[in-house]
FIDRENFI-470571 format. One line per 8 residues: number of its first residue (from 1); their letters; for each residue x, y, z of N, C-alpha, C, O. Coordinates in steps of 0.2 Angstrom, whole numbers, always signed. Atoms other than C-alpha are relative to their C-alpha. Layout:
# FIDRENFI-470571
NUM	A	X/Y/Z/X/Y/Z/X/Y/Z/X/Y/Z; ...
# end
This chain:
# FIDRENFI-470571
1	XXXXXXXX	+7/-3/-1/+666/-847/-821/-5/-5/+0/-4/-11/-3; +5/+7/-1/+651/-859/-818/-6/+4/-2/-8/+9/-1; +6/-1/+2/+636/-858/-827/-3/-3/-1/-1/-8/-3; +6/+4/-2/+620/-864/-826/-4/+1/-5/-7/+6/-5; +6/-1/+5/+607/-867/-839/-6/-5/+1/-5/-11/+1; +4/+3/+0/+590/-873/-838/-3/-3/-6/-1/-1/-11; +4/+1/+6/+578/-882/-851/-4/-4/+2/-3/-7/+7; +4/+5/-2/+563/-892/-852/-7/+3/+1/-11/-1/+1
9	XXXXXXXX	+4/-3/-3/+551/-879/-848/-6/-1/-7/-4/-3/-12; +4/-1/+3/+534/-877/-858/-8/-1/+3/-10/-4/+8; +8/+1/+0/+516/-877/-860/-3/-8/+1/+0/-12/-1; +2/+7/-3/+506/-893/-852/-7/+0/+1/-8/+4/+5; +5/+1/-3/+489/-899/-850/-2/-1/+7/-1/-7/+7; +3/+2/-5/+483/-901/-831/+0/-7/+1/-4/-11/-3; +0/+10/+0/+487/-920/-826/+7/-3/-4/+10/-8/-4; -6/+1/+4/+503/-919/-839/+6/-2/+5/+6/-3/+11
17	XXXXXXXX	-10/-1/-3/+523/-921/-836/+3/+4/-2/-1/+5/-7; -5/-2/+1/+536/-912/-840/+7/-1/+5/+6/-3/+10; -5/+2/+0/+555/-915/-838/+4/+7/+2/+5/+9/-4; -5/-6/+0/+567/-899/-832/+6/-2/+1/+6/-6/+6; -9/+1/+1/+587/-902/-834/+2/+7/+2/-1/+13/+0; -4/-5/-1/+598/-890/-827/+9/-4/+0/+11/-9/+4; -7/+0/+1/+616/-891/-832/+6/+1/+2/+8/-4/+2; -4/-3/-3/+630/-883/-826/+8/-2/-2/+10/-8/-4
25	XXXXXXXX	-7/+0/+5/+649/-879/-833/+4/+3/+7/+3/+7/+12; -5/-5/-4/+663/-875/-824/+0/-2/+8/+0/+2/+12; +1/+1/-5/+660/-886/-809/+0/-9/+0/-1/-12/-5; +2/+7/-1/+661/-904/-801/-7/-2/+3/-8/+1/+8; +5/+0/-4/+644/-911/-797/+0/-4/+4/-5/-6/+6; +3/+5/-6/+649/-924/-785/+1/+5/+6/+0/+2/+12; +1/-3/-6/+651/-908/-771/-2/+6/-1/+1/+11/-1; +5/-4/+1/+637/-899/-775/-8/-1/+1/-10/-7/-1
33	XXXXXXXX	+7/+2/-3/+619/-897/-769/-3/+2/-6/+0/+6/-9; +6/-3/+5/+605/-894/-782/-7/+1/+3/-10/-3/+6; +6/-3/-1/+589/-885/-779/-2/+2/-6/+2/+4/-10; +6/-3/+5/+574/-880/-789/-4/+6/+5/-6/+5/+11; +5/-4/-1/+565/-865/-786/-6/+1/-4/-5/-3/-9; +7/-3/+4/+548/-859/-794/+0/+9/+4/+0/+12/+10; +4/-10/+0/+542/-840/-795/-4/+0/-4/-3/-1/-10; +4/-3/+5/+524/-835/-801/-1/+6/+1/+0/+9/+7
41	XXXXXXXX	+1/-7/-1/+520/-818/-803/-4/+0/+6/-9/-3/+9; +3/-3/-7/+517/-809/-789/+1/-3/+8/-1/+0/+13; -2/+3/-5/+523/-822/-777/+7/-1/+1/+10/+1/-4; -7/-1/-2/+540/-826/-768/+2/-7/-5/+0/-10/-9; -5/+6/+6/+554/-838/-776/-1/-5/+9/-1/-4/+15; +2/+5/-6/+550/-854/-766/+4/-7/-2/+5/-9/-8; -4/+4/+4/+560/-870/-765/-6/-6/-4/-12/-7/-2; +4/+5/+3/+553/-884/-775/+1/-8/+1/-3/-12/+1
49	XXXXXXXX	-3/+4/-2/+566/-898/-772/+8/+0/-2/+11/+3/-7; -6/+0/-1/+583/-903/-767/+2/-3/-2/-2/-6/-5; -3/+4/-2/+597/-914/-769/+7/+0/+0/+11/+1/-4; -8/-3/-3/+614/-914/-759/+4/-6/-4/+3/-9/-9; -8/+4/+3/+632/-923/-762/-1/-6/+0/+3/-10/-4; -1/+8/+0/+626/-940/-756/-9/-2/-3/-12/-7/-2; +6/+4/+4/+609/-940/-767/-5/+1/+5/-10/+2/+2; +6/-3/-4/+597/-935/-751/-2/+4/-5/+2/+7/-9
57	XXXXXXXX	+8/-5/+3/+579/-926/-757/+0/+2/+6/+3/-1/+11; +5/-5/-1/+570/-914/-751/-6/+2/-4/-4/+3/-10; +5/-3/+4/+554/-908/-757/-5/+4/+3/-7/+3/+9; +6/-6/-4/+540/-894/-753/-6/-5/-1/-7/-10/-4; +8/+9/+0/+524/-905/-749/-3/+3/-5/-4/-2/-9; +2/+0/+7/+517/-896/-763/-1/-3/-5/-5/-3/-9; -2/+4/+8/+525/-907/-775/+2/-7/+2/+4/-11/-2; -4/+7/-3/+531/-922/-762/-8/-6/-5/-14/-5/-6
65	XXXXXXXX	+3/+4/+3/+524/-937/-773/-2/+2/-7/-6/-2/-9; -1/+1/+3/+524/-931/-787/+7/+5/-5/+7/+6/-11; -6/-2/+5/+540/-922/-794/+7/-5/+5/+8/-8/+11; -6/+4/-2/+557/-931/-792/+6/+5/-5/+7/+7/-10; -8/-1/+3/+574/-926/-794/+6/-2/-1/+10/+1/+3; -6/+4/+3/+587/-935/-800/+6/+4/-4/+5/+9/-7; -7/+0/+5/+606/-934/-808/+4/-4/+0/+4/-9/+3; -5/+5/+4/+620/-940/-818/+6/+5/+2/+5/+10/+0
73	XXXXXXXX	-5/-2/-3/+637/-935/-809/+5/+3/-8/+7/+8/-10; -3/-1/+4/+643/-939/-825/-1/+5/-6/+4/+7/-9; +0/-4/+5/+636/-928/-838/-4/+7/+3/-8/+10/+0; +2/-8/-3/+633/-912/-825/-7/+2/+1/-8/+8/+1; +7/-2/+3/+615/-913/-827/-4/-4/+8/-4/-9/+11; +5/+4/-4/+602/-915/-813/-9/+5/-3/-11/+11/-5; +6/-1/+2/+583/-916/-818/-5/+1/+5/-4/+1/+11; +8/+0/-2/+565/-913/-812/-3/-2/-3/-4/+2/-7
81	XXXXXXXX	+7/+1/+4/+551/-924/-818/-4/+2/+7/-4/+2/+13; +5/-2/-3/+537/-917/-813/-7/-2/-4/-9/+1/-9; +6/+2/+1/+521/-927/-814/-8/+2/+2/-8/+4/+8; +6/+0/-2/+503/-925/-812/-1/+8/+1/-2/+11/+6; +0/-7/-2/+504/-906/-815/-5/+5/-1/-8/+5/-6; +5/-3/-4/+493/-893/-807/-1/+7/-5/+3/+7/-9; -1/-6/+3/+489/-876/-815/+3/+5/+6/+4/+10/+4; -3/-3/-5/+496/-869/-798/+8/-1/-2/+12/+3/+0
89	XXXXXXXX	-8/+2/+0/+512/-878/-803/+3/+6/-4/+9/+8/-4; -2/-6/+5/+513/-862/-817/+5/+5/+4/+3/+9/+8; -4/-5/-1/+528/-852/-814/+6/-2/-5/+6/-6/-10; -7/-1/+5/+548/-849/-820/+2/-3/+7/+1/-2/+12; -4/+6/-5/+558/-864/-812/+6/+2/-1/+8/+2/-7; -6/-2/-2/+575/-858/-805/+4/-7/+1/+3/-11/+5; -6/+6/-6/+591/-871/-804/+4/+5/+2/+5/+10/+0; -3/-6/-6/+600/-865/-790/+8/-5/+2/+7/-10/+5
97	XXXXXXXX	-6/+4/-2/+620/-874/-788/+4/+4/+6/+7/+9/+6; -6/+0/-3/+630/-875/-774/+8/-3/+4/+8/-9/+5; -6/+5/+0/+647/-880/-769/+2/+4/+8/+3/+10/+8; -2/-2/-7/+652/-879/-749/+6/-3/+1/+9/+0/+6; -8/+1/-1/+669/-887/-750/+4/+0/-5/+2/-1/-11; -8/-4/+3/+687/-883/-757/-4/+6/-3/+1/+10/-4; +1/-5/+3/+679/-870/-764/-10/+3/+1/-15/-1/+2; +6/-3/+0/+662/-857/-763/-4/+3/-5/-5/+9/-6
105	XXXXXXXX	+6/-2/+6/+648/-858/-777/-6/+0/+1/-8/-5/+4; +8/-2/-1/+630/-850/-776/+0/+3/-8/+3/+8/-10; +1/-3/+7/+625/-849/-795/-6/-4/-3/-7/-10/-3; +8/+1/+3/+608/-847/-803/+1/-1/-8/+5/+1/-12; +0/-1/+8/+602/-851/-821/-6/+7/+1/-8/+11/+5; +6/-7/+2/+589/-838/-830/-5/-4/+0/-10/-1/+0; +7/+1/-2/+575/-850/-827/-4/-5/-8/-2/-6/-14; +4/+4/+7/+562/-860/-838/-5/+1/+1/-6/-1/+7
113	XXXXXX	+9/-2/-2/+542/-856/-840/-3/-5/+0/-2/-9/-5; +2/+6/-1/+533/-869/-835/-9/+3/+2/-11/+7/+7; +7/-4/+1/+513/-866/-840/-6/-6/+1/-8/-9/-4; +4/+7/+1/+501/-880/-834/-7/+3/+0/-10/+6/+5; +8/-1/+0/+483/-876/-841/-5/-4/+3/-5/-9/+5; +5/+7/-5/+467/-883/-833/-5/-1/-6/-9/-5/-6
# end
């Protein structure tokens, strides 16, 4: 069974960084995508950025320039630093994994609050 955990989330000055890790058990991650979502109250689950099997980004222009996404094949972990952070950027940050070949994986973590004050 594949499970996903987030961490990293917290409280932040406006202009700060923060780092988010998502983890993942019970999977290989060299054939798997990773996504970040964000949700704040009252708005939709929106993506925030990508990265597939061979290392391609993606990012929502909202954060193009200043969040990056990276990982370590080997210790199952892909990151989000997210710098220069906005009080907009405040919601609960979703990792999202998927796996499209020999086998089919769509599995979410429970999220992490991520609170940037002005």
């Amino acid at each position: 069974q594949v499970q996903v955990v987030e961490s990293g989330g917290g409280l932040v000055q406006a202009g700060g960084s923060l780092t988010l890790s998502c983890r993942a058990s019970g999977i290989d991650f060299r054939y798997i995508t990773v996504t970040w979502f964000r949700q704040a109250p009252g708005n939709q689950r929106e993506m925030v950025a990508t990265i597939n099997t061979e290392g391609g980004t993606n990012y929502a222009d909202s954060v193009t320039g200043r969040f990056t996404i990276s990982g370590d094949n080997r210790k199952n972990m892909r990151d989000l630093q997210m710098n220069s952070l906005k009080p907009e950027d405040s919601a609960v940050y979703y990792c999202n994994v998927q796996q499209l070949v020999f086998r089919y994986v769509d599995a979410w973590g429970q999220g992490t609050q991520v609170t940037v004050s002005s």
